[in-house]
PAPA-888373 format. One record per atom (N, C-alpha, C): residue in one letter; residue number from 1; y, z, x. Coordinates in pm, whole numbers, plus 50000, padded with zeros to 5 digits. Layout:
> A/NUM/Y/Z/X
...
//
This chain:
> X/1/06705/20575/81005
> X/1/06797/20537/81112
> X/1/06895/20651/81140
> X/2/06975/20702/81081
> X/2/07075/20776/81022
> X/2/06967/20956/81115
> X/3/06830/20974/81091
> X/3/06784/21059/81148
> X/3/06759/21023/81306
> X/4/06706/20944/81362
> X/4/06734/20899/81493
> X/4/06897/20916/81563
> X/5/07006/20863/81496
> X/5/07114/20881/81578
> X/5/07144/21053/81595
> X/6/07149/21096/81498
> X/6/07153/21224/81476
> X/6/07045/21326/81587
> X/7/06917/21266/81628
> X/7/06853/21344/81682
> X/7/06905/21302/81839
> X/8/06901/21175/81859
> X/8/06982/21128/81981
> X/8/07126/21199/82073
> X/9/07201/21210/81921
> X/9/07328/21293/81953
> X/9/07353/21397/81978
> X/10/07208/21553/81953
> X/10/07196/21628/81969
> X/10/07094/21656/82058
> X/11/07031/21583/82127
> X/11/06974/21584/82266
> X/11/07089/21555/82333
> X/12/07164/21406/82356
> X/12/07187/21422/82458
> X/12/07336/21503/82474
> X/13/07392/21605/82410
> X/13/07502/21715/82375
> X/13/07428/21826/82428
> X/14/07276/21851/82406
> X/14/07203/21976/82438
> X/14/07178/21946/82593
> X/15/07179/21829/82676
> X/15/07097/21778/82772
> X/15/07242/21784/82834
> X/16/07370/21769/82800
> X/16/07452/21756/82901
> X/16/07535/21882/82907
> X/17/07528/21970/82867
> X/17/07591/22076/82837
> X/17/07548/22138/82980
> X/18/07439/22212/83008
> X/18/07373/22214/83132
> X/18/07386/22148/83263
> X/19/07344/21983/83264
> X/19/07424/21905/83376
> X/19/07551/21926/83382
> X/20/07607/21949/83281
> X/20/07809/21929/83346
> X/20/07798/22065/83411
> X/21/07720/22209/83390
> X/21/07741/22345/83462
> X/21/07665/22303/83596
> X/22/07560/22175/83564
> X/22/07522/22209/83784
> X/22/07616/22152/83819
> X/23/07684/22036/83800
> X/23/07759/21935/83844
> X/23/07867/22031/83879
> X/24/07917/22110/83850
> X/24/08066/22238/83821
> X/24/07954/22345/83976
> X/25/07879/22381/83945
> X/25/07842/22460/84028
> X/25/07793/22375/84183
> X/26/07782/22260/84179
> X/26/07787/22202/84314
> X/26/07909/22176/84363
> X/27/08003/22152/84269
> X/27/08105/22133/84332
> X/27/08190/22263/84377
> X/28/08143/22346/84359
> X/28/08212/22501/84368
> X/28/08146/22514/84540
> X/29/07971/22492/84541
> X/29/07913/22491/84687
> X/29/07983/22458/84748
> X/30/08018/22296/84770
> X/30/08083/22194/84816
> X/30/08176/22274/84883
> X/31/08275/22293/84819
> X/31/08436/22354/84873
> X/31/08421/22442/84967
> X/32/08334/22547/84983
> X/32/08275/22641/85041
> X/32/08229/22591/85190
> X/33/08159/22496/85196
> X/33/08043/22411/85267
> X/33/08116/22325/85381
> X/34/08075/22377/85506
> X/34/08152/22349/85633
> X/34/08034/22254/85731
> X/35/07926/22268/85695
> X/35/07844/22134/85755
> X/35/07844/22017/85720
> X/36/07913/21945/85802
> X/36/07894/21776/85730
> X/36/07784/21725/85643
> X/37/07669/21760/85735
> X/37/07516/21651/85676
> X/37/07519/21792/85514
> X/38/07563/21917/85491
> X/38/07514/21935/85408
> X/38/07592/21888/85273
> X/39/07702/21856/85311
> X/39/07823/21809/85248
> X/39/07839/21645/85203
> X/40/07755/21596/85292
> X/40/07711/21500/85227
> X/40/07593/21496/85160
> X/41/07497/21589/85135
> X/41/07415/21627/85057
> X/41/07446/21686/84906
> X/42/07574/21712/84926
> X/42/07635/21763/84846
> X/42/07687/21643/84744
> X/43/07756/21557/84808
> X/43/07790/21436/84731
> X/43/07682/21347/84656
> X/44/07617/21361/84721
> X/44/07458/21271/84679
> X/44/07409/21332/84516
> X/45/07379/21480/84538
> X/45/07373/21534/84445
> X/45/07470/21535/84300
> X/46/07606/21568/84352
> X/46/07723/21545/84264
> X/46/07721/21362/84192
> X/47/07689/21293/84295
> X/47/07700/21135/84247
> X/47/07570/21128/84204
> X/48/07447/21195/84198
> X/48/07347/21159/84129
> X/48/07341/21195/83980
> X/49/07412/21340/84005
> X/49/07422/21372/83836
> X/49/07569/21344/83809
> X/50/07657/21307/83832
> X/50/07722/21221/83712
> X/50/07654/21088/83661
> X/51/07592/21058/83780
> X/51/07501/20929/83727
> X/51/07383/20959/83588
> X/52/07362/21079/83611
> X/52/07261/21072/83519
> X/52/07378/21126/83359
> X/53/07487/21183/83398
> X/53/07585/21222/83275
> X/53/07575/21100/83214
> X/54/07658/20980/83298
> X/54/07653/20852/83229
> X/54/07544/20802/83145
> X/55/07451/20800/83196
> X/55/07316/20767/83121
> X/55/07343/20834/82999
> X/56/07342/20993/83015
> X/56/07326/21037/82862
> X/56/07460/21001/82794
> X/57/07579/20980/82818
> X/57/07658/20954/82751
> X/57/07629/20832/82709
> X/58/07569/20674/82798
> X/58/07548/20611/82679
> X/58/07443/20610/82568
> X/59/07359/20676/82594
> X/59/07272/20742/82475
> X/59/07352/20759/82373
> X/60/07432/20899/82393
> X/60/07551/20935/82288
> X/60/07594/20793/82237
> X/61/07668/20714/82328
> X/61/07701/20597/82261
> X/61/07616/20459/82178
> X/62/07509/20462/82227
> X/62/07391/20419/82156
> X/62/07416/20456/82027
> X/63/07393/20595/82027
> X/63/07318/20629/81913
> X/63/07510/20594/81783
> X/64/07623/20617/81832
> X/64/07699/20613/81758
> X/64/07756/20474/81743
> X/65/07683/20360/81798
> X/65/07708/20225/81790
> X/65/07622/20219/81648
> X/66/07508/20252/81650
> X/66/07381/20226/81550
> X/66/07445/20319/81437
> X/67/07506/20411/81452
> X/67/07546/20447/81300
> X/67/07747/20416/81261
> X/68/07786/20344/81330
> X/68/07919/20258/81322
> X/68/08026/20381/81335
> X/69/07988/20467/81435
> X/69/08087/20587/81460
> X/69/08134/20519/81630
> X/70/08171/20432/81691
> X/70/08208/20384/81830
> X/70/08371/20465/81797
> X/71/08409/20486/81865
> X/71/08588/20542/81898
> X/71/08574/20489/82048
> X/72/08705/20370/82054
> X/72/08827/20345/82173
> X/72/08929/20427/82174
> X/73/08943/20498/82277
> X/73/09064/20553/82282
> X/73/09160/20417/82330
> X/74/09273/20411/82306
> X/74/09405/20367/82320
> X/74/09512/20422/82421
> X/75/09500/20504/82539
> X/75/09592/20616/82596
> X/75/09644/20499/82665
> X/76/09746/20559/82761
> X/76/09758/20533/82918
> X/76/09685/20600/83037
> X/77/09620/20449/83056
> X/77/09533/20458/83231
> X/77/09554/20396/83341
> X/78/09591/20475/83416
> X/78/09589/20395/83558
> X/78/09434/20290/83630
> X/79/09476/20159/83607
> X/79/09349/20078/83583
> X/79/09340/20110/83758
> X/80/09427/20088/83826
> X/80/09403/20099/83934
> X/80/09262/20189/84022
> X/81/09334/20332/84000
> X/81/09305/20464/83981
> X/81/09167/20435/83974
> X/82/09112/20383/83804
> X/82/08973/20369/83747
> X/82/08889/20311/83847
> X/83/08937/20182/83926
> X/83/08833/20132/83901
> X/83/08825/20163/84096
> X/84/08937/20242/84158
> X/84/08900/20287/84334
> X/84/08814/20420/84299
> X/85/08834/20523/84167
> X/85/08744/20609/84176
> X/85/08621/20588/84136
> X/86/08613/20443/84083
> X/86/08460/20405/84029
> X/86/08424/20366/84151
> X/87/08460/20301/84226
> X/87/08387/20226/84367
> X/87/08381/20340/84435
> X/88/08434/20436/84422
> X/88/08413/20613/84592
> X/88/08308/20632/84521
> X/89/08259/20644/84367
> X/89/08094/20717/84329
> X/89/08030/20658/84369
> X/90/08034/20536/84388
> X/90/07879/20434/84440
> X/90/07924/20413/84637
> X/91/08020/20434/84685
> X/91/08014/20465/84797
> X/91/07903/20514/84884
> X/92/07863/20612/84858
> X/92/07739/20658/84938
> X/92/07602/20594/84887
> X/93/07586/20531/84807
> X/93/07491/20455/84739
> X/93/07461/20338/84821
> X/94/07567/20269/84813
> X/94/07622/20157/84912
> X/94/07594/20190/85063
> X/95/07668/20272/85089
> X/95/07652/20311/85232
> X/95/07493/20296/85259
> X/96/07380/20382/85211
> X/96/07272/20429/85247
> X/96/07178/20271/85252
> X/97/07249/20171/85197
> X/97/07168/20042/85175
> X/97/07255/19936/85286
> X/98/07337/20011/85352
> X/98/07404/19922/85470
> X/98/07494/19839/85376
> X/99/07559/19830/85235
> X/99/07615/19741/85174
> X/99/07779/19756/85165
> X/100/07830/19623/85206
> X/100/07981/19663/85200
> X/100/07988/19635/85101
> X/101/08072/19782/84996
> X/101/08152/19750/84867
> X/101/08301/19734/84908
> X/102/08318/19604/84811
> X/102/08435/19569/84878
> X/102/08525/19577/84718
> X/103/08624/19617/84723
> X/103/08712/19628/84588
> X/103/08857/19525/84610
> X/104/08886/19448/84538
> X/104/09028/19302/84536
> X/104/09064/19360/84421
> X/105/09141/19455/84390
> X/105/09235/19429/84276
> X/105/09406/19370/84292
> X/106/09391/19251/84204
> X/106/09502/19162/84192
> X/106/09662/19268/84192
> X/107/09771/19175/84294
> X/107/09872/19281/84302
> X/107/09954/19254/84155
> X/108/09894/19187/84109
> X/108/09987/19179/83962
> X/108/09935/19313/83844
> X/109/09821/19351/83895
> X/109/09831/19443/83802
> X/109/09921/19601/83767
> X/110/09921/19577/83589
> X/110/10042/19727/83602
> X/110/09987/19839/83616
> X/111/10083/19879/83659
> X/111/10015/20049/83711
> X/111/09972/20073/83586
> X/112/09977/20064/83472
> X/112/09937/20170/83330
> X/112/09944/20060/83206
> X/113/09792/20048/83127
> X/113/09783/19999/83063
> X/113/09711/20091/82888
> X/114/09746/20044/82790
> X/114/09680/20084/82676
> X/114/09494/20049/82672
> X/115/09433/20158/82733
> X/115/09330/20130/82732
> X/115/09191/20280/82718
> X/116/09057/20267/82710
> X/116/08961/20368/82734
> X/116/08890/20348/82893
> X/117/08953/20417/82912
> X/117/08911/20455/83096
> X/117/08791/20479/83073
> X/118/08707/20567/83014
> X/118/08591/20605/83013
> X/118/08470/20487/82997
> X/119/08565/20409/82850
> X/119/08438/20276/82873
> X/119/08509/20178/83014
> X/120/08577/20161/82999
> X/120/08610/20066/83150
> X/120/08520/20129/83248
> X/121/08509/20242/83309
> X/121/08425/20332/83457
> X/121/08302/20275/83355
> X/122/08276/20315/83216
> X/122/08164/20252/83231
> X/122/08049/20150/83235
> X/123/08153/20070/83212
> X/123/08089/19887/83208
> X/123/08132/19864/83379
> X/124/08217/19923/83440
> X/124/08225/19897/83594
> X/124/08127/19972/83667
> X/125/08068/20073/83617
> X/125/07981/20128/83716
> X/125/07883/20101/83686
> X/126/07818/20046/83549
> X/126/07708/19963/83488
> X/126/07683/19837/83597
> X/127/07800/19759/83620
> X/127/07798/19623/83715
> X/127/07770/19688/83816
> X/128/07835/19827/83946
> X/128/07840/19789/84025
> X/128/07641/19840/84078
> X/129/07635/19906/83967
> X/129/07498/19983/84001
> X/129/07385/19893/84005
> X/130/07392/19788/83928
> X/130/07330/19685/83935
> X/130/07302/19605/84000
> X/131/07415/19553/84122
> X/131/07448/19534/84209
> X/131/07399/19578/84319
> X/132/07391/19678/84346
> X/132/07368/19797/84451
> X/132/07216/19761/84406
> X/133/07164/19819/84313
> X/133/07008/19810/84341
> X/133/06959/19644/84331
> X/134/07016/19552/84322
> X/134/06979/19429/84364
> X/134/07010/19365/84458
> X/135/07120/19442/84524
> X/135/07149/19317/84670
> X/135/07063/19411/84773
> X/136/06980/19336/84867
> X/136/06952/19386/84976
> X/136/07036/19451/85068
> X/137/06991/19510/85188
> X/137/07025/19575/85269
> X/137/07128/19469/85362
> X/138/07213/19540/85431
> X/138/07316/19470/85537
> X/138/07409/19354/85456
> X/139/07432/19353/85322
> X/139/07462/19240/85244
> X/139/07622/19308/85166
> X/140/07672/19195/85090
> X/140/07800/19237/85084
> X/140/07787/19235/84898
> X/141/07881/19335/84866
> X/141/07932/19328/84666
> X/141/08058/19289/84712
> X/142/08152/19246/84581
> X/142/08287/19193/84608
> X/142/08290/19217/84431
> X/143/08404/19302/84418
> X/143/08481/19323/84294
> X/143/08598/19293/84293
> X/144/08668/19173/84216
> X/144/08757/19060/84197
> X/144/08808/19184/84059
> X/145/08917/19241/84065
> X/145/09017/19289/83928
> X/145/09153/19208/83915
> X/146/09178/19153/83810
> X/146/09311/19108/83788
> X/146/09282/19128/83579
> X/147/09455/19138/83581
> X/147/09464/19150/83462
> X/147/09632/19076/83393
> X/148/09568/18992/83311
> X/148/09650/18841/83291
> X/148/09605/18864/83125
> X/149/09783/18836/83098
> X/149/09762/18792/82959
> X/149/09746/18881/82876
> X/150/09707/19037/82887
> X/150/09626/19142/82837
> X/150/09508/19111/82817
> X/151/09468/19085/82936
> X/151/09289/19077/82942
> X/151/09260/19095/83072
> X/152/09179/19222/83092
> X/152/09134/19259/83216
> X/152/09005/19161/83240
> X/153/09028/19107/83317
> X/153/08927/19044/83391
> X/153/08873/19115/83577
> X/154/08769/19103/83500
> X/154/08622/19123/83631
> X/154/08545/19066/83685
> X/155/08535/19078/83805
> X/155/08435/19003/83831
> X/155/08323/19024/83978
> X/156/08221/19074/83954
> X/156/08110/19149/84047
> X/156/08053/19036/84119
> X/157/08054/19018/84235
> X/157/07984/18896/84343
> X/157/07894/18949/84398
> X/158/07774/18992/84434
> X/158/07691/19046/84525
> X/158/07613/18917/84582
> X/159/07522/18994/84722
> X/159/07443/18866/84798
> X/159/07281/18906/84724
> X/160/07261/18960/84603
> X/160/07167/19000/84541
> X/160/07046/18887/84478
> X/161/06931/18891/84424
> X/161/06851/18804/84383
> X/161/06903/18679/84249
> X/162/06996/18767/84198
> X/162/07088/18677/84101
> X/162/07000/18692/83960
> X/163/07053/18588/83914
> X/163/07032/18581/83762
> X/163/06971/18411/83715
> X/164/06803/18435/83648
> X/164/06727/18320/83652
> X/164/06807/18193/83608
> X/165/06841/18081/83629
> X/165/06909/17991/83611
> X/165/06836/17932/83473
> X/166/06729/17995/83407
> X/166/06674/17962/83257
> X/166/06815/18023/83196
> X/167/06782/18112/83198
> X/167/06874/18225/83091
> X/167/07035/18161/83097
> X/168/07034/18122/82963
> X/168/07142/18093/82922
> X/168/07250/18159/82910
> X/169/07363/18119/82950
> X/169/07481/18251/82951
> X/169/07537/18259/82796
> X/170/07555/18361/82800
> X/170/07676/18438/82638
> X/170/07711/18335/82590
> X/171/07862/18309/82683
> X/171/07941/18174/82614
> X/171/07909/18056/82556
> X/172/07770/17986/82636
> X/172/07705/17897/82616
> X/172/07648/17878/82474
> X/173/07516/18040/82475
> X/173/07492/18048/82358
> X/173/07563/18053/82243
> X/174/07657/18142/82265
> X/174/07733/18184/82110
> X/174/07808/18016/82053
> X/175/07826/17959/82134
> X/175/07923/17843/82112
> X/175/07794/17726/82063
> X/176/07662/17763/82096
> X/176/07543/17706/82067
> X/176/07502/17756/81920
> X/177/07536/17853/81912
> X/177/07551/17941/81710
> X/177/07601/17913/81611
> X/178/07735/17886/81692
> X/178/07892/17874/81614
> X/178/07852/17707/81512
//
């Protein structure tokens, strides 16, 4: 086991080392780049490979769940911030499928909370991507943020195929364990 995480962690460190220099070198094009259509070619590219960063980062995290190395950071994040720059990456995603992403974050939330931004963008861009490749075309997502109590609550609505009404939800089960 212990050789798997280890080989995991050094692929995907060897595999992103490289993507973060195209990702750096498109965005250098970009700035440069005075044609619209190529400039939005530009974004496509930039939002495809952070997409694929994510992927390997949860690899990385995979592999350090399976050997009990996980780290939360604790900082201050602007939840706000997180979760309008998580909805602009899937923007053009959205766009190209005719889908309005629509973002509701509750006005009660504080500007700055004790939290890991990095896993938050990434359980939010996990939902919204999901989303996106399951709702059809001309159809609407709706992301509900409020945060009560110290508990961020979420919540992803799409007009998508949904989820089989067999499959039992979390709560259900675990309380079916307990």
């Amino acid at each position: 086991m212990k050789t798997k995480a280890d080989f995991l962690a050094n692929m995907s460190h060897e595999i992103r080392t490289p993507l973060n220099a195209i990702i750096g070198f498109i965005e250098i094009l970009k700035k440069d780049e005075t044609d619209a259509q190529r400039q939005k070619y530009f974004d496509i590219i930039n939002s495809s490979g952070q997409d694929l960063l994510t992927i390997i980062n949860d690899i990385l995290d995979f592999s350090k769940i399976q050997s009990g190395k996980v780290e939360i950071e604790y900082i201050p994040i602007n939840l706000s911030k997180s979760f309008k720059d998580t909805q602009l990456l899937f923007f053009e995603k959205a766009k190209e499928k005719d889908i309005n992403l629509e973002l509701n974050i509750s006005s009660d939330f504080p500007e700055y909370v004790l939290g890991d931004s990095v896993k938050i963008k990434q359980v939010l861009s996990n939902l919204i991507s999901n989303a996106i490749k399951f709702t059809p075309k001309n159809k609407y997502i709706y992301i509900d943020a409020d945060y009560k109590d110290g508990y961020l609550n979420v919540f992803v609505k799409d007009e998508g195929i949904g989820i089989d009404k067999k499959i039992v939800p979390l709560q259900e089960n675990m309380e079916a364990q307990a």
